[in-house]
C-alpha positions in Angstrom: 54.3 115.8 120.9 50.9 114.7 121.9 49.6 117.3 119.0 51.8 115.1 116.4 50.2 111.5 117.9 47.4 112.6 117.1 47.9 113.9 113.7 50.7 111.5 112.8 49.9 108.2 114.8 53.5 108.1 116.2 55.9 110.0 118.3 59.6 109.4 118.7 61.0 109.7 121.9 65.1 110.1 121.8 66.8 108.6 124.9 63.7 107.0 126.4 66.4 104.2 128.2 69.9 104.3 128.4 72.5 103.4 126.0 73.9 101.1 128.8 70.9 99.2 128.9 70.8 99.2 125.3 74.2 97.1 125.2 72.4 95.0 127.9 69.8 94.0 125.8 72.1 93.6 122.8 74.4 91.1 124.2 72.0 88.9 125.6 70.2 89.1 122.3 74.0 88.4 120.4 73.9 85.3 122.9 70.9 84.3 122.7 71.1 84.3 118.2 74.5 82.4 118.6 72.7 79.9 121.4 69.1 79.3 119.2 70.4 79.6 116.1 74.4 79.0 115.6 74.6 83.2 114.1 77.6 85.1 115.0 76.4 88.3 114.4 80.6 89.2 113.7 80.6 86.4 111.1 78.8 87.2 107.6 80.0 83.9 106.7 77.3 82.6 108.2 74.4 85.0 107.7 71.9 82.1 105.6 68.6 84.0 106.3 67.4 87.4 105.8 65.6 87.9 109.3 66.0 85.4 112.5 63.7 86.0 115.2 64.6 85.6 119.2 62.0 84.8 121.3 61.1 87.6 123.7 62.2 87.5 127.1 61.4 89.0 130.5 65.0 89.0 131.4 66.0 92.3 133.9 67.7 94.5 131.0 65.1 94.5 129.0 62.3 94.9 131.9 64.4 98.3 132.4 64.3 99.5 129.2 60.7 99.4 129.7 59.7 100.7 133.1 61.9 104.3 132.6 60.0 107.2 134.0 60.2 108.9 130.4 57.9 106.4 129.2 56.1 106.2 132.0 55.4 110.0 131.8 54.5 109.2 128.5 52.1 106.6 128.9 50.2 108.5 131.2 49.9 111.3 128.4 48.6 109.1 125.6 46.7 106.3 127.7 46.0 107.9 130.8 47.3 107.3 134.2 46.0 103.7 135.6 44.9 102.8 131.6 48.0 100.5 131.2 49.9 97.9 132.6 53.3 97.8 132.7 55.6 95.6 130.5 57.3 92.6 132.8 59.4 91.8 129.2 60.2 91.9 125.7 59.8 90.5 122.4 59.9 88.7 119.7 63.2 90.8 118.2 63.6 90.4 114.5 67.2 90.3 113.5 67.7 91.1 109.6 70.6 90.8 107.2 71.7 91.7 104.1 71.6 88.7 102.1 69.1 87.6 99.5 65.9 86.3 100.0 62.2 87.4 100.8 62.4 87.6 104.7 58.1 86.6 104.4 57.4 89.3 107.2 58.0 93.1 105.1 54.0 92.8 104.0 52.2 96.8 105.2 49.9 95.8 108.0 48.0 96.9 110.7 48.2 95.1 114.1 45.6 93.2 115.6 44.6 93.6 119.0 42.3 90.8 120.2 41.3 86.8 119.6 37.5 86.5 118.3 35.6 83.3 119.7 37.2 81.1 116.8 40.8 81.8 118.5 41.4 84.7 115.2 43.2 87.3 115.5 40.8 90.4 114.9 40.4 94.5 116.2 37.8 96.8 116.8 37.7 100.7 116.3 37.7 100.9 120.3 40.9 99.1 120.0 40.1 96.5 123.1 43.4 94.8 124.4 45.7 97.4 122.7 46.5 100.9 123.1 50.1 101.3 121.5 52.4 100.0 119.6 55.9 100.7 120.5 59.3 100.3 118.7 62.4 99.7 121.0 65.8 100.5 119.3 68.1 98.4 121.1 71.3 99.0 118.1 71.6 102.7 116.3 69.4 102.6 113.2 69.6 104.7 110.0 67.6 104.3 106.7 69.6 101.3 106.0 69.4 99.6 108.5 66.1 97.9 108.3 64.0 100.1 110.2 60.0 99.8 110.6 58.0 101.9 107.9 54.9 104.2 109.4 52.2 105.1 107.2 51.8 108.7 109.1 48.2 109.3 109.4 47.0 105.8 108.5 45.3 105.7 111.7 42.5 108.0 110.7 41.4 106.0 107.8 42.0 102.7 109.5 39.6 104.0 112.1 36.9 104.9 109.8 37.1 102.0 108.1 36.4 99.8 111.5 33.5 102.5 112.9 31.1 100.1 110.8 31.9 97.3 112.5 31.7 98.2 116.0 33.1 96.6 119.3 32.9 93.0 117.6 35.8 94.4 115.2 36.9 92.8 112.1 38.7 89.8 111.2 42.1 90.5 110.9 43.7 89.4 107.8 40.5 90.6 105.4 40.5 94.0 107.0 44.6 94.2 106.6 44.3 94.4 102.9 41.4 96.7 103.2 43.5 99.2 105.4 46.4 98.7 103.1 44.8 99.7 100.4 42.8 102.6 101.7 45.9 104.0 103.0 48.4 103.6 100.2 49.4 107.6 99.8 50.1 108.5 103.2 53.7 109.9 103.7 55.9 107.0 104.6 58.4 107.7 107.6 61.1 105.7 108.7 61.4 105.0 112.4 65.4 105.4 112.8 67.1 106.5 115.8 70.0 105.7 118.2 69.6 103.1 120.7 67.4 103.7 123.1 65.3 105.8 121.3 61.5 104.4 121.2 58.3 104.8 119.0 54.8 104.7 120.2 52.9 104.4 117.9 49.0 104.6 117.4 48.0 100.9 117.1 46.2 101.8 113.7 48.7 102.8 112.1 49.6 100.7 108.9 53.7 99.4 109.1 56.0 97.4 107.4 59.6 96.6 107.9 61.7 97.7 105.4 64.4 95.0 104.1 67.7 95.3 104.9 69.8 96.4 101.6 72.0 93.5 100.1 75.9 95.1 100.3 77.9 95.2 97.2 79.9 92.2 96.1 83.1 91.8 98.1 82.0 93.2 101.6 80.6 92.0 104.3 
């Protein structure tokens, strides 16, 4: 596994929390959607948008589904032990549905990792503030499903293309397009799984959400 992060950029890690503590997390989140927003998530009725976001939360649940000895183990192996902190919470959770409209947030790019002195978002080839990003599946999710898009590899030519500019990194949103472009024929992967299955993913790696599909006419 540590052989295919480093060729790939990502690992997937089946069972990294429980299933119990993946309905945890969903229920507070169904709560939380039907609290923020007025979204039952039983009632296509009122699905309006194609993505809703919950804030993130350090509630208990979804503290647990982060601290597991799993991830912990792995951590260790791709960081290094005493290289990371561990996560006190979760978030921000991007609900999709399948109704039409451009959800403004399924754009490839790569994630930034620090704020430059104008307050910018921005990252460096040494990757200061960030070593991974990870993908929680709190719900089961298939190729239909909406699930996040990895460029496998990407990470190598991302990297190259930051060597040049050092520890002072890049601006963010310039350097997005550059890496997008640069990395346009590396093998796309889905990240699907069952709940609480988990990604960690190389934080050079070039993503996008996929959108979730619009059903047929007639069902929900």
């Amino acid at each position: 596994m540590i052989d295919q992060f480093l060729r790939d950029g990502w690992v997937h890690l089946p069972g990294a929390f429980t299933t119990a503590t993946a309905a945890r997390c969903r229920a507070l989140l169904r709560a939380e959607l039907l609290r923020t927003e007025g979204v039952d998530l039983d009632d296509p009725a009122g699905w309006r948008a194609p993505v809703l976001r919950v804030a993130g939360t350090g509630d208990p649940a979804f503290t647990a589904s982060a601290t597991t000895p799993a991830l912990h183990t792995a951590f260790d192996a791709l960081v290094g032990p005493g290289r990371w902190r561990p996560r006190t919470g979760m978030g921000t959770f991007p609900i999709r549905f399948p109704v039409p409209g451009a959800p403004g947030d399924d754009g490839w790019h790569v994630e930034s990792s620090f704020s430059g002195p104008d307050g910018g978002p921005r990252l460096s080839v040494d990757s200061r503030g960030r070593f991974l990003l990870m993908l929680f599946l709190y719900t089961d999710v298939g190729p239909d499903d909406a699930p996040t898009l990895l460029r496998s590899g990407s990470h190598h030519e991302v990297a190259r293309l930051l060597a040049p500019h050092g520890s002072a990194g890049a601006d963010w949103m310039p350097f997005c397009g550059e890496a997008v472009r640069a990395t346009a024929g590396c093998r796309e992967v889905a990240a699907t799984g069952r709940a609480g299955d988990v990604y960690l993913v190389h934080p050079f790696v070039v993503h996008a959400p996929r959108r979730c599909p619009r059903p047929p006419d007639g069902h929900g």
